[in-house]
DRENVOPA-94216 format. One record per residue (C-alpha): residue number from 1; residue in three letters; x negated, y, z negated. Coordinates in Angstrom, 1 decimal. Each point is the difference from the previous one (the first is absolute). Example, Ala and Ser with C-alpha at 12.3 -4.5 7.8 and 13.67 -1.06 7.14 Angstrom:
BEGIN
NODE  pos  code    east   north      up
NODE    1   Ala   -12.3    -4.5    -7.8
NODE    2   Ser    -1.4     3.4     0.7
//
This chain:
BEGIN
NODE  pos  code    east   north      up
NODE    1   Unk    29.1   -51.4   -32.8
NODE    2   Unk    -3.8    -0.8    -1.2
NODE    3   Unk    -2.7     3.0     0.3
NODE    4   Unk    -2.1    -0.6     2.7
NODE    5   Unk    -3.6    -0.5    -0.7
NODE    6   Unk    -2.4    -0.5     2.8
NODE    7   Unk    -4.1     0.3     1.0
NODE    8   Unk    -1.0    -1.8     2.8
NODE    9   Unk    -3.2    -0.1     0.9
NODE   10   Unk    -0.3     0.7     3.7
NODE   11   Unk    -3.7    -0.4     0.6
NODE   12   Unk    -2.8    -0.3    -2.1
NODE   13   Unk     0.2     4.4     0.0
NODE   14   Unk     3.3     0.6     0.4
NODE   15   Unk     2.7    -0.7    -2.5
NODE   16   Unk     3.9     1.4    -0.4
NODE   17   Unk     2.4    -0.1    -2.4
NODE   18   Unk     3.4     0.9    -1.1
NODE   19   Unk     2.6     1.0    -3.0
NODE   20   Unk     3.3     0.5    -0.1
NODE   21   Unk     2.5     0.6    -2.9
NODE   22   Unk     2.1    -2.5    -1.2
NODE   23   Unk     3.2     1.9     0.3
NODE   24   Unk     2.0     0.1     3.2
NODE   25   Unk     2.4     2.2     1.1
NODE   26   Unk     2.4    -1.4     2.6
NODE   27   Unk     2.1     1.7     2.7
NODE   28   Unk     2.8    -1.3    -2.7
NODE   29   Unk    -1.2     1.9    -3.0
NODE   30   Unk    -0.4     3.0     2.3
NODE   31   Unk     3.5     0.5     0.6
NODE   32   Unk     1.3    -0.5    -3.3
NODE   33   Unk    -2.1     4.1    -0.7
NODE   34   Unk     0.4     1.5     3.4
NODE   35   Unk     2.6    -0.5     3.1
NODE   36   Unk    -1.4    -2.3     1.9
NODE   37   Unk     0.1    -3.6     0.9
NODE   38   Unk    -2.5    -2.7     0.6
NODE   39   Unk     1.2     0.0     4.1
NODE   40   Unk    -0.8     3.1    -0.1
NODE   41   Unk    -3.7     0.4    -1.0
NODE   42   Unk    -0.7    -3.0     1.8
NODE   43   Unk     1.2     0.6     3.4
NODE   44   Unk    -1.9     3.8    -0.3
NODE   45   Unk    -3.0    -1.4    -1.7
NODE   46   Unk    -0.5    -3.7     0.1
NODE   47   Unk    -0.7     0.0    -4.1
NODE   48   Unk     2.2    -2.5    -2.0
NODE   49   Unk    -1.7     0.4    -3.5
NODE   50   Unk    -3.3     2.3    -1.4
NODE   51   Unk    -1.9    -0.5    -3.5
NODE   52   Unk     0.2     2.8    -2.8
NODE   53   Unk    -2.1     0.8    -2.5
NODE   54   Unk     1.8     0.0    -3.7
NODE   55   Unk    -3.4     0.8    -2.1
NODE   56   Unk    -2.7    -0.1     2.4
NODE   57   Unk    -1.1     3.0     1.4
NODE   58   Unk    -2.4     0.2     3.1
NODE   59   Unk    -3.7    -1.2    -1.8
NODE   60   Unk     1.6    -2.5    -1.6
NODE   61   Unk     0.9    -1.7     3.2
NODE   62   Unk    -3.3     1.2     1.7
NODE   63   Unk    -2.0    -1.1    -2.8
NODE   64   Unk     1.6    -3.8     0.6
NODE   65   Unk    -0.9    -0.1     3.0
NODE   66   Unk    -3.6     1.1    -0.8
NODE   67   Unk    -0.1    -2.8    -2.7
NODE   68   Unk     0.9    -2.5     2.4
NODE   69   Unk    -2.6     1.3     2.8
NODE   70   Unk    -3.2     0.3    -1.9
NODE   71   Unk     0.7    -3.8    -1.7
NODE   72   Unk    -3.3    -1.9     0.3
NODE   73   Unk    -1.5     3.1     0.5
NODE   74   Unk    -1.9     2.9    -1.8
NODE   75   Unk     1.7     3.7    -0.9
NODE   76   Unk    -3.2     1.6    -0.4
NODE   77   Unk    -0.9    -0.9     3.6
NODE   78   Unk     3.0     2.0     1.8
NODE   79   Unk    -1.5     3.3     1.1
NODE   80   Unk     3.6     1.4     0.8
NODE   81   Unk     3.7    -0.1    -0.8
NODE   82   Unk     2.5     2.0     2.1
NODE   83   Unk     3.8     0.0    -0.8
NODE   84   Unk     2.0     0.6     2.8
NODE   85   Unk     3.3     1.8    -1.4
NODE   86   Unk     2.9     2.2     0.2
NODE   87   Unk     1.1    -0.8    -3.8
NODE   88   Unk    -2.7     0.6    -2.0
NODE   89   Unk     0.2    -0.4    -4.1
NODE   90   Unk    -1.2     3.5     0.0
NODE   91   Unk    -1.6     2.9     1.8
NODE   92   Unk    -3.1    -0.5    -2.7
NODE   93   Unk    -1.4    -2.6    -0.3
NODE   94   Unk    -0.2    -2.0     3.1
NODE   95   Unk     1.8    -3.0     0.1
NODE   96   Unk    -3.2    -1.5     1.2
NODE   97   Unk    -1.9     0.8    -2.6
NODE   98   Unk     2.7    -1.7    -2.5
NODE   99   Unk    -0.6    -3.1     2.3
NODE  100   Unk    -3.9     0.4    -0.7
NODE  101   Unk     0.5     0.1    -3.3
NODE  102   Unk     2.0    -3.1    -0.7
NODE  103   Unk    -2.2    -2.2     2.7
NODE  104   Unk    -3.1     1.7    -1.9
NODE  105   Unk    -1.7     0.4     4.0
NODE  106   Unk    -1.7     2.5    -2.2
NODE  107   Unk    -2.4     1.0     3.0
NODE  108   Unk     3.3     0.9     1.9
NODE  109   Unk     0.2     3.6     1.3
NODE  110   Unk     3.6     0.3     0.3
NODE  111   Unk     2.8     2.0     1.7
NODE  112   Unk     4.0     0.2     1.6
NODE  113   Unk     0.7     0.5     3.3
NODE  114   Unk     3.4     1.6     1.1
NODE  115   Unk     1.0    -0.3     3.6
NODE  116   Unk     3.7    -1.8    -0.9
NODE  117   Unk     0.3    -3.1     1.7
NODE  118   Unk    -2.5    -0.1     2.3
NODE  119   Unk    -2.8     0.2    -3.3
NODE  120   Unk    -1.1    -3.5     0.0
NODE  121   Unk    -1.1     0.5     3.8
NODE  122   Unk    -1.5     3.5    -0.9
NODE  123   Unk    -2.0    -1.4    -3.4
NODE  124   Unk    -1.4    -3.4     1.5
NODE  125   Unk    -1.7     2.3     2.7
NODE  126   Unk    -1.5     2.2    -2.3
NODE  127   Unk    -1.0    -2.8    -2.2
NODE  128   Unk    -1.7    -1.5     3.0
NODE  129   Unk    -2.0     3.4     0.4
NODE  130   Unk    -1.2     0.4    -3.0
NODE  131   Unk    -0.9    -3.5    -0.7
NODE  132   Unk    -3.3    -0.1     1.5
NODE  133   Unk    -2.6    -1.8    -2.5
NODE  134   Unk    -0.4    -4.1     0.9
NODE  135   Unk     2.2    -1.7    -2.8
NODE  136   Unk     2.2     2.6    -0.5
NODE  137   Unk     3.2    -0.5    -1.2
NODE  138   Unk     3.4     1.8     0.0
NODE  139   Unk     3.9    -0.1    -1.1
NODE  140   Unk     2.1     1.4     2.4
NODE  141   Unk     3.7    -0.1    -1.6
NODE  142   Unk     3.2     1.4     1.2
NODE  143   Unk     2.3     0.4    -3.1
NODE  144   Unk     3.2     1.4    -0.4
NODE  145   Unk     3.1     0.5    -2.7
NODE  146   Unk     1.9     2.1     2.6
NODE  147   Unk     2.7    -0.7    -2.4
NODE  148   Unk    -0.7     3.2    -2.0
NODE  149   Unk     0.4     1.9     3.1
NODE  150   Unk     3.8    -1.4     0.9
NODE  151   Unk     3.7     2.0    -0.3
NODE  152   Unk     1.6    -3.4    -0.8
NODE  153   Unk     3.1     2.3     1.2
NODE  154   Unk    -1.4     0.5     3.4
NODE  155   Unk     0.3    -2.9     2.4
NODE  156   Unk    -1.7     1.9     2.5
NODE  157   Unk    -3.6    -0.9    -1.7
NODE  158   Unk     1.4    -2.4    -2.9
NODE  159   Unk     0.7    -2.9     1.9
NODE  160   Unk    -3.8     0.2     1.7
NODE  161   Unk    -2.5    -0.1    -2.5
NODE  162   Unk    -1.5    -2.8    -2.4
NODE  163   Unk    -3.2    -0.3    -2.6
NODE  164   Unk    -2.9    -2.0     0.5
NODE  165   Unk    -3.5    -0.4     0.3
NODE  166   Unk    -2.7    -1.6     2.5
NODE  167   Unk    -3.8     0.3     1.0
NODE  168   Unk    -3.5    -1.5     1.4
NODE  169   Unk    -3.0    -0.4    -1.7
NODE  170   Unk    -2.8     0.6     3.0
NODE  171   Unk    -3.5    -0.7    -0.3
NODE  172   Unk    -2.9     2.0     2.3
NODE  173   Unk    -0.9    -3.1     2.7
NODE  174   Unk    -2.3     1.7     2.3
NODE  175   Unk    -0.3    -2.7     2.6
NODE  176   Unk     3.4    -0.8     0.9
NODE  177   Unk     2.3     3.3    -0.3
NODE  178   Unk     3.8    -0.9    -0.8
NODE  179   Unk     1.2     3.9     0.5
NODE  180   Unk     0.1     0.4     3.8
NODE  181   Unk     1.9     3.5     0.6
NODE  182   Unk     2.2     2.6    -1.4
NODE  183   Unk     2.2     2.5     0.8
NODE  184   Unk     0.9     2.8    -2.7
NODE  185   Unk     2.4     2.8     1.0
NODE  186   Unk     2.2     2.4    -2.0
NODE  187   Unk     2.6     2.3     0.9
NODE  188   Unk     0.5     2.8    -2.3
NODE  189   Unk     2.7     1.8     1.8
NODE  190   Unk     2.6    -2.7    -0.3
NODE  191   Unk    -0.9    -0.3    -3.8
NODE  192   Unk     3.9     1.2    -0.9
NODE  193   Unk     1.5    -3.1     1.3
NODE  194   Unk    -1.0    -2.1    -3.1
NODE  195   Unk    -1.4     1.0    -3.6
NODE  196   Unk     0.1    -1.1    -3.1
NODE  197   Unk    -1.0     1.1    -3.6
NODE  198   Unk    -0.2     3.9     1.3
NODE  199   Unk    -0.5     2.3    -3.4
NODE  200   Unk     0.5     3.7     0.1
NODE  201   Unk    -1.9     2.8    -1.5
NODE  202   Unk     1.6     1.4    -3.1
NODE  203   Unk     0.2     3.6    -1.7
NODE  204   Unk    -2.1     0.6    -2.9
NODE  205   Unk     0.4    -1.7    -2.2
NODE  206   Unk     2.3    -2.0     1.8
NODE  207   Unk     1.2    -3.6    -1.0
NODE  208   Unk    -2.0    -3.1     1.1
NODE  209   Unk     0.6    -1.1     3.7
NODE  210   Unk     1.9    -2.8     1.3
NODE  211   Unk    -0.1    -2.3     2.6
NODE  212   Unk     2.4     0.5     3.2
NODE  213   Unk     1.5    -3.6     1.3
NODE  214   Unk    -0.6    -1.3     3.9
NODE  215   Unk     1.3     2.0     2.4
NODE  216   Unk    -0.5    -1.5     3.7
NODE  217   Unk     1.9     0.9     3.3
NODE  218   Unk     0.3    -3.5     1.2
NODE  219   Unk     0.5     0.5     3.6
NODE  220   Unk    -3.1     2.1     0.3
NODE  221   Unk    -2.1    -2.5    -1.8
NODE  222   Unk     1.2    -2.8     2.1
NODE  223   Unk    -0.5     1.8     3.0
NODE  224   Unk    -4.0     1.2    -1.3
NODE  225   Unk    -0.5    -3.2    -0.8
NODE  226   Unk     1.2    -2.2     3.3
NODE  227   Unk    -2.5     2.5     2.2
NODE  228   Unk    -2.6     0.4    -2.6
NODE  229   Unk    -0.7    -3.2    -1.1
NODE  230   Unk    -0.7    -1.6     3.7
NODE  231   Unk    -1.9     3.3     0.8
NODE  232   Unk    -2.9    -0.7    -3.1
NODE  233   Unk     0.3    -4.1     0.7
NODE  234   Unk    -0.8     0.3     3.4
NODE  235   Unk    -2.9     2.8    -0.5
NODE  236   Unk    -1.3    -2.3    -2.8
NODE  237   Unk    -0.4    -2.9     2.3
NODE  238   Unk    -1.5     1.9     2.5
NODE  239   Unk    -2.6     1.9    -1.9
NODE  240   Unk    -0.9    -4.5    -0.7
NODE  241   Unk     0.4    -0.6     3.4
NODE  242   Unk     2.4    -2.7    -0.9
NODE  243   Unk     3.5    -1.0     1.7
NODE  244   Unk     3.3     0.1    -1.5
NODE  245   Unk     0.3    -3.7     1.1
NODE  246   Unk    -3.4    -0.2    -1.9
NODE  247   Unk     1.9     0.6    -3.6
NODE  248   Unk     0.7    -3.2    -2.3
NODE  249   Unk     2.4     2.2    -2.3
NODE  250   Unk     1.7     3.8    -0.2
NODE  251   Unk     0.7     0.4    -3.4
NODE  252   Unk     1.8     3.4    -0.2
NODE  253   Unk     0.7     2.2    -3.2
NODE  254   Unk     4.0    -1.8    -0.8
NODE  255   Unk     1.9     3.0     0.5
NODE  256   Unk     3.1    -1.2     1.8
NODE  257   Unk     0.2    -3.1     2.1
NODE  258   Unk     1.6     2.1     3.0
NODE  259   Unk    -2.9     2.2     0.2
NODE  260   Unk    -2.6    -3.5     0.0
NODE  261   Unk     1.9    -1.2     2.6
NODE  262   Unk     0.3     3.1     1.7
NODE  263   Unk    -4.2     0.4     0.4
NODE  264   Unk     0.0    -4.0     1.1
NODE  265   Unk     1.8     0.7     2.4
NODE  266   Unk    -1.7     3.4     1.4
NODE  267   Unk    -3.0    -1.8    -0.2
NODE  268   Unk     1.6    -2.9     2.0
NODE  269   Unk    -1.2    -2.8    -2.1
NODE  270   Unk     2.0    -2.3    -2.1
NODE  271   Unk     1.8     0.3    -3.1
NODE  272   Unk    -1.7    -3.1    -1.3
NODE  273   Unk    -3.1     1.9     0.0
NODE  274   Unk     1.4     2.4    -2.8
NODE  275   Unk     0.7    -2.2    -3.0
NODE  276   Unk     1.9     2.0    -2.8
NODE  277   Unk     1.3    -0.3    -3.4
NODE  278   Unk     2.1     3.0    -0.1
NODE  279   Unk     3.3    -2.2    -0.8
NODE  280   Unk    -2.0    -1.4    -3.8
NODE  281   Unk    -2.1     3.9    -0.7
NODE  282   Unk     2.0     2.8     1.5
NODE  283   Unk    -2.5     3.3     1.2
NODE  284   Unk    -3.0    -0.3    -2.6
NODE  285   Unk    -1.6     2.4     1.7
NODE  286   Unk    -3.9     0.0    -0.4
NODE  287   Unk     0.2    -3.6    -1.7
NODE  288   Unk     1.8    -1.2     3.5
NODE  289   Unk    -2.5    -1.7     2.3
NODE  290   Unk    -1.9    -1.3    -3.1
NODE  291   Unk     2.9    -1.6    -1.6
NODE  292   Unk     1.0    -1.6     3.3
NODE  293   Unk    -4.1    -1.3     0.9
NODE  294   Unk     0.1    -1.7    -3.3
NODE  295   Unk     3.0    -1.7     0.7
NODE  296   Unk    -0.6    -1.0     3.7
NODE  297   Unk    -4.0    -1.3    -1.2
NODE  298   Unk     1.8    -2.0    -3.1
NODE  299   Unk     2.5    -1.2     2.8
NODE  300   Unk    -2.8    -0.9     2.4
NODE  301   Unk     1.2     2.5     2.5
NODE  302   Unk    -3.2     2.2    -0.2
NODE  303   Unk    -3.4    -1.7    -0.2
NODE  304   Unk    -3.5     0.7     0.3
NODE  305   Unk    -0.9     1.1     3.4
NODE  306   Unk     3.3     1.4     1.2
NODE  307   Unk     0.1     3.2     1.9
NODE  308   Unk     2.7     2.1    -2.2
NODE  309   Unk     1.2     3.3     0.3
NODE  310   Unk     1.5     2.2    -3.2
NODE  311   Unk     1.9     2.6     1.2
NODE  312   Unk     1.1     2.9    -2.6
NODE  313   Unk     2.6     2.7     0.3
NODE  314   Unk     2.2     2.2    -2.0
NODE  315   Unk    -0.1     4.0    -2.2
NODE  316   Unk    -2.4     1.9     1.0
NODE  317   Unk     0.8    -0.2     3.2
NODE  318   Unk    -2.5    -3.3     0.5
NODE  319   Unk    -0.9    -2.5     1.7
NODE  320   Unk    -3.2    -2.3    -0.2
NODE  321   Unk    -1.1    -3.4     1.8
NODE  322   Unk    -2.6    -2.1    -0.7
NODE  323   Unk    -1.3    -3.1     1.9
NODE  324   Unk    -2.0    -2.5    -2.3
NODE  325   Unk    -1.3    -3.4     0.6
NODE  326   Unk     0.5    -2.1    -3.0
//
């Protein structure tokens, strides 16, 4: 299967894009390492197939989809780059500041934000709070290699996750605002039900630390999620005084296509208004809702002036919605 490759250019301030590595990993593949069967991750998941990295790590694929944002237009005038991500390159240096540094947005103050999956959600309203000045510019990119982070003997979290990459380029437009409302929250006390990449302190002079593999109780996530998710979405919309029916598109974090369904239906609107590419991507965590805006605005499915909703969730506990006009 061909990498994917996308920018499309929303509105005149508004671009997104999206990469993906060229390698995928069926159901198939999957149970020729682990026990499990292509039936079986489907019916529990709805994913048929995710892309993994085999030399990329996560800048590389955030600094693609950089490239392909600022085209036509110039580094030096983005005043910020945020990396949304749960798999950085490294605690030091920020993967951000890699990106800045290959895009030469040399004017660029840089940083990562960690909040899991819902970290796109979390960094484009941040981004939209600091980016104040008229003609200001920034890259908001959720990238992940959650690859590094997977027990390939554990079908538990093996089967979920994938690697990718996707992000906006917004511009400060004064006069016509695209980001309407948002709803942050974080739930610290349910933070045991999924982590990833713990470390551990160590004797002196103890060895370097490692990295600990996902570990998620399912049924409590699903359950966090299915009340959670609707909770934030429909605060959001209220705090915009806009209806449910109001909303163009819900594009939720792709976690598992029981629990999208799950929140349409809580919400009582219909499925067709919660596109998904979960079956192609697996879970990419922060580089979800981007990845899948791309795709819809290449596929004509998401245009300029829509009323859209990105809807984050995942470790931490978190959840985060956002309602944008694009």
């Amino acid at each position: 299967m061909n990498r994917k490759e996308d920018c499309l250019d929303l509105r005149q301030n508004c671009k997104s894009s999206r990469y993906l590595p060229e390698f995928a990993v069926s159901n198939d593949d999957l149970s020729q390492i682990m026990e499990t069967s292509d039936e079986w991750i489907k019916t529990r998941t709805g994913i048929s197939s995710r892309r993994i990295s085999q030399q990329e790590n996560t800048s590389d694929l955030a600094i693609q989809v950089a490239k392909q944002l600022l085209a036509g237009e110039d580094p030096a005038g983005v005043d910020l780059i945020i990396v949304a991500t749960m798999s950085p390159d490294a605690y030091t240096p920020a993967t951000a500041a890699l990106v800045q540094a290959a895009v030469g947005a040399e004017n660029a103050a840089c940083f990562d934000l960690s909040a899991a999956c819902s970290g796109f959600v979390y960094a484009l309203d941040v981004a939209e709070k600091m980016l104040r000045r008229p003609g200001g510019m920034a890259l908001v990119i959720g990238a992940e290699t959650l690859s590094k982070l997977v027990d390939w003997q554990d079908r538990t979290t093996a089967v979920l996750f994938g690697d990718g990459a996707g992000g906006v380029l917004i511009k400060n437009d004064a006069l016509e605002p695209h980001f309407l409302a948002s709803q942050l929250k974080s739930y610290g006390h349910l933070a045991k039900f999924l982590s990833a990449g713990q470390t551990s302190p160590q004797p002196f002079p103890g060895p370097v630390t490692g990295l600990a593999p996902f570990k998620m109780n399912g049924r409590e996530v699903y359950k966090f999620a299915t009340h959670k998710v609707p909770e934030v979405i429909t605060a959001c919309l209220e705090e915009a005084g806009v209806g449910l029916a109001e909303v163009d598109l819900f594009l939720l974090h792709q976690a598992n296509y029981r629990i999208i369904k799950q929140v349409a239906r809580r919400l009582d609107l219909p499925e067709e208004k919660f596109p998904c590419n979960i079956a192609e991507y697996g879970n990419t965590s922060a580089a979800s809702e981007a990845i899948l805006l791309a795709g819809l605005a290449e596929e004509g499915k998401a245009q300029a002036g829509d009323l859209v909703v990105l809807a984050g969730f995942g470790g931490g506990l978190t959840a985060a919605a956002q309602l944008v006009r694009l």
